[in-house]
C-alpha positions as CSV (number, residue, x, y, z in Angstrom):
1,X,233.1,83.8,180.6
2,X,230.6,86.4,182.0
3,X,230.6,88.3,178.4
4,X,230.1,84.8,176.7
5,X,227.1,84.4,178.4
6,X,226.3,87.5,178.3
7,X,225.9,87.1,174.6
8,X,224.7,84.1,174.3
9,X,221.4,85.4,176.5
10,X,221.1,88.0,174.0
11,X,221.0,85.9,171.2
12,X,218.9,84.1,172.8
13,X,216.1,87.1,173.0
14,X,217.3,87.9,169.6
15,X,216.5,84.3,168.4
16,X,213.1,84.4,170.2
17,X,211.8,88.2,169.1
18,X,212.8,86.9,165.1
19,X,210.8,83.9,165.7
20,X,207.7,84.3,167.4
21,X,205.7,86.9,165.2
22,X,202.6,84.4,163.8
23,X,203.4,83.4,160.0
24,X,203.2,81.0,157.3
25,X,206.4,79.3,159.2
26,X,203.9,79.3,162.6
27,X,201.2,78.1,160.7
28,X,203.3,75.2,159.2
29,X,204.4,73.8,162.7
30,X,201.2,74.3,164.2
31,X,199.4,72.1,161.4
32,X,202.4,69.5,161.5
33,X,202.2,68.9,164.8
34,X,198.5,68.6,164.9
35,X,198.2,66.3,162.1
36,X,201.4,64.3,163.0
37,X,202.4,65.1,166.4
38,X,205.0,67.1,168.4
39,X,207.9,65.4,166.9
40,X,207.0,66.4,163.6
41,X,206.0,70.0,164.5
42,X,209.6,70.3,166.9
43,X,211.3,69.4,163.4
44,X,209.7,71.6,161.6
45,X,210.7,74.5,163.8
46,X,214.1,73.6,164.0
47,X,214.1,73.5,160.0
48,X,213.1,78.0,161.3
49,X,215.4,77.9,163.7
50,X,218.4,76.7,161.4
51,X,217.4,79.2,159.1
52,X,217.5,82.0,161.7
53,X,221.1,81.1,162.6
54,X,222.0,81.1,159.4
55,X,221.3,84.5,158.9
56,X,222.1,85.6,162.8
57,X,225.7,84.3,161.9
58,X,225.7,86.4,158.4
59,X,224.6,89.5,160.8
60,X,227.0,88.5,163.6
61,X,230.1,88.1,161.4
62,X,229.5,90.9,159.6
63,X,229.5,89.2,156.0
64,X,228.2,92.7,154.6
65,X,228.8,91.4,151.2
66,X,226.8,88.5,151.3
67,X,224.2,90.0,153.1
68,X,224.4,93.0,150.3
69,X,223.8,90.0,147.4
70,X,220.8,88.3,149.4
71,X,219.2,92.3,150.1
72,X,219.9,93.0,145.9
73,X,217.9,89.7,145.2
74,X,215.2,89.9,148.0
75,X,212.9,90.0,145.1
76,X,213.7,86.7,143.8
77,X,213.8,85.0,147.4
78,X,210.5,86.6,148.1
79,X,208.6,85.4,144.4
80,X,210.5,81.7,145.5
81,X,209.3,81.7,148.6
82,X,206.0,82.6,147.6
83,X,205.5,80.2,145.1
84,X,206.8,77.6,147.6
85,X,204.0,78.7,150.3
86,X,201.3,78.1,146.8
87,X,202.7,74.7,147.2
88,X,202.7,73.6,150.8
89,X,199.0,75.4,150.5
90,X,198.1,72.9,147.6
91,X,199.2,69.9,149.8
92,X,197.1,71.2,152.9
93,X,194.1,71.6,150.8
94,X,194.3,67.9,149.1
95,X,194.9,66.7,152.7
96,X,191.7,68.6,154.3
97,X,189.4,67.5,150.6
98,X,190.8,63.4,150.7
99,X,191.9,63.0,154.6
100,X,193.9,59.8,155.7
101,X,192.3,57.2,157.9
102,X,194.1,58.2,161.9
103,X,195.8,54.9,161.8
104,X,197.8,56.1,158.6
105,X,198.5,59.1,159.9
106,X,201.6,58.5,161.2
107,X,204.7,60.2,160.4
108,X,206.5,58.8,157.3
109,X,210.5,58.0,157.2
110,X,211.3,60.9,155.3
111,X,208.0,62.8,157.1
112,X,210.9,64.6,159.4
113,X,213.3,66.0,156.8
114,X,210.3,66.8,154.6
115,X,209.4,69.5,157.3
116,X,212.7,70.4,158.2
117,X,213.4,71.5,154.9
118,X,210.3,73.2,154.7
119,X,210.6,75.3,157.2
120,X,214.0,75.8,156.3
121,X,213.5,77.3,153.2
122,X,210.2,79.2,153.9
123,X,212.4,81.0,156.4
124,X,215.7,81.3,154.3
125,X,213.7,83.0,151.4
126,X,213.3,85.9,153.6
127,X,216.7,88.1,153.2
128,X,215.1,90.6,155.5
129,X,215.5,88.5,158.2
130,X,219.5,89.7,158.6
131,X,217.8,93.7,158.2
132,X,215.9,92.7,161.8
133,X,218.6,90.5,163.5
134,X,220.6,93.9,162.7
135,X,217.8,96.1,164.3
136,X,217.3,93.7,167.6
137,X,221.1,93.2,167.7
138,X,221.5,97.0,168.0
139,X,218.7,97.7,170.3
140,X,220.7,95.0,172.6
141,X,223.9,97.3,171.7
142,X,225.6,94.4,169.9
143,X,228.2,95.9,168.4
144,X,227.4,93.4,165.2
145,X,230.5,94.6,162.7
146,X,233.0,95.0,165.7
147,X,232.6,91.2,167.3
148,X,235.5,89.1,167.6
149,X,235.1,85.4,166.1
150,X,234.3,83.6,169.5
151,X,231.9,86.4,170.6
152,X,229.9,86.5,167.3
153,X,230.0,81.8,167.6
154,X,228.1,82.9,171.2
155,X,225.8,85.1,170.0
156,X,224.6,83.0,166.7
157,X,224.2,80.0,169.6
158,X,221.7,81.8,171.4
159,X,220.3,82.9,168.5
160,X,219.4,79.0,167.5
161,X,218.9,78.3,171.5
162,X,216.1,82.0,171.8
163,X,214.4,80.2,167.9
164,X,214.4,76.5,168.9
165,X,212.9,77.3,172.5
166,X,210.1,79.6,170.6
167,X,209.4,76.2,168.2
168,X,209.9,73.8,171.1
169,X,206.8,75.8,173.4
170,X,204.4,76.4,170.1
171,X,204.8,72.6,169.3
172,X,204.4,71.6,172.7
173,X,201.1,73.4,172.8
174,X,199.7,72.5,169.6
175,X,200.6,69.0,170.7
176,X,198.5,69.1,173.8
177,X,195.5,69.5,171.5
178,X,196.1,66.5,169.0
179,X,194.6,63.6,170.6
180,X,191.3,65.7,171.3
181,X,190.6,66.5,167.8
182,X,188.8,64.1,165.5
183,X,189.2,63.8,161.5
184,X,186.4,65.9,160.6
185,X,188.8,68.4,163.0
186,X,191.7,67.9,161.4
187,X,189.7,68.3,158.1
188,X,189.3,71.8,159.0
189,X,192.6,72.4,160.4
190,X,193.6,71.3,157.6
191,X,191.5,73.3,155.3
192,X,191.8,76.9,156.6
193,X,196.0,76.4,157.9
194,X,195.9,76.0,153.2
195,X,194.2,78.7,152.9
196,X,196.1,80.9,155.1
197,X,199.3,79.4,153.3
198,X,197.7,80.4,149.9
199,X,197.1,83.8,150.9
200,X,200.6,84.5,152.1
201,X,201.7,82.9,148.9
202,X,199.4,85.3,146.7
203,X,201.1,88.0,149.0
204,X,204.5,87.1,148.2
205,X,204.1,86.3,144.9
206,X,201.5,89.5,144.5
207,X,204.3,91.6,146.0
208,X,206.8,91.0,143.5
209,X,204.5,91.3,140.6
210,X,203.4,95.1,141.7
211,X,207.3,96.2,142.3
212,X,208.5,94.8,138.9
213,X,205.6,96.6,137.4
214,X,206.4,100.0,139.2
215,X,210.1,99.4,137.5
C-alpha cells in the first residue's frame, strides 16, 4: 500500500514538472478560459493532461519500441504539430479582428471537446515528452523498465493526477480574471495569445525545415 502511494506521489510531481513549463498548450488554456470560462479552460488542460499519461504510461511500461517509432518520427509530429499551432493561431487572430458580442460568448455544445482535443494533440505531437518523463522518472529513482504492471498503473495515475492539478490551478486563476475584462480586453487577449501561437508554429514548422535541409 505504502509503495503504491509512494508512486502515485511521484507521478504526481512527475505529472506537474512535465506540465507546468509556459507553452503554446499554457497559452491555449489561459485564452480558453478567459474568453469562455474555467470550464472551458479545465477541459482544455485535461485534453494536456490526457496526453501526458499517455506518454507517462509508454515511459512507465517500458514500450521501448513504441517510444523508439514516435522518437524516429519526432520530425513529422513536430512539422504536424506546428502546422496545427498556425491553425489555432489563425482562429485567435479572426476572433481578436471580428470579436463576438459577450452574450454570444458562451461556450458552444461541441466548445468542450473542441478544446480537449486540442490540447490533446498539441501535446501528443511532442514525442519528446516520453525522453523527459524518463529524465524526471529517474531523478525520482523510478526504476521505469523494471516496474511491475500495478506499480507502473500507480505511477501513470499520478502522472494524470500531478498534470490535471497543474491545469485545474492555471484555469482557476485565469478564471478569476474573466469577468473583469471587457471586449476591447479580450480583443487583445485575443490578439497577442495568436500571435504567440503563430510564432511557436513558425518555430516548429521552422525547425523541421532547417534539419531536413542539413540532411
Amino acid at each position: 500500500m505504502w509503495d503504491s502511494l509512494l508512486m502515485l506521489g511521484k507521478g504526481g510531481l512527475a505529472g506537474f514538472i512535465i506540465a507546468a513549463p509556459v507553452g503554446p498548450v499554457g497559452v491555449l488554456c489561459v485564452q480558453r478560459t478567459l474568453h469562455r470560462g474555467r470550464l472551458s479552460g479545465l477541459t482544455a488542460g485535461l485534453g494536456a493532461a490526457c496526453a501526458d499519461a499517455f506518454y507517462g504510461a509508454i515511459a512507465a511500461f517500458g514500450l521501448s519500441l513504441v517510444s523508439r517509432w514516435l522518437e524516429q518520427h519526432e520530425l513529422l509530429f513536430r512539422g504536424a504539430g506546428g502546422l496545427f499551432l498556425c491553425f489555432m493561431a489563425w482562429r485567435m487572430l479572426r476572433a481578436a479582428l471580428h470579436p463576438m458580442p459577450q452574450k454570444l460568448l458562451a461556450e458552444p455544445r461541441n466548445g468542450l471537446l473542441s478544446g480537449f482535443v486540442s490540447t490533446f494533440v498539441l501535446t501528443a505531437t511532442n514525442p519528446i515528452t516520453i525522453v523527459a518523463f524518463l529524465g524526471v522518472f529517474a531523478f525520482f529513482g523510478v526504476g521505469a523498465f523494471g516496474l511491475t504492471n500495478a506499480m507502473a498503473a500507480w505511477l501513470v495515475l499520478g502522472v494524470f493526477a500531478g498534470s490535471s492539478i497543474w491545469w485545474l490551478s492555471l484555469a482557476g486563476l485565469a478564471g478569476a480574471y474573466r469577468h473583469r475584462l471587457g471586449n476591447d480586453s479580450m480583443r487583445w487577449i485575443n490578439g497577442l495569445s495568436g500571435l504567440l501561437m503563430l510564432a511557436f508554429g513558425i518555430y516548429g514548422v521552422g525547425s523541421v525545415l532547417f534539419i531536413w535541409s542539413q540532411r
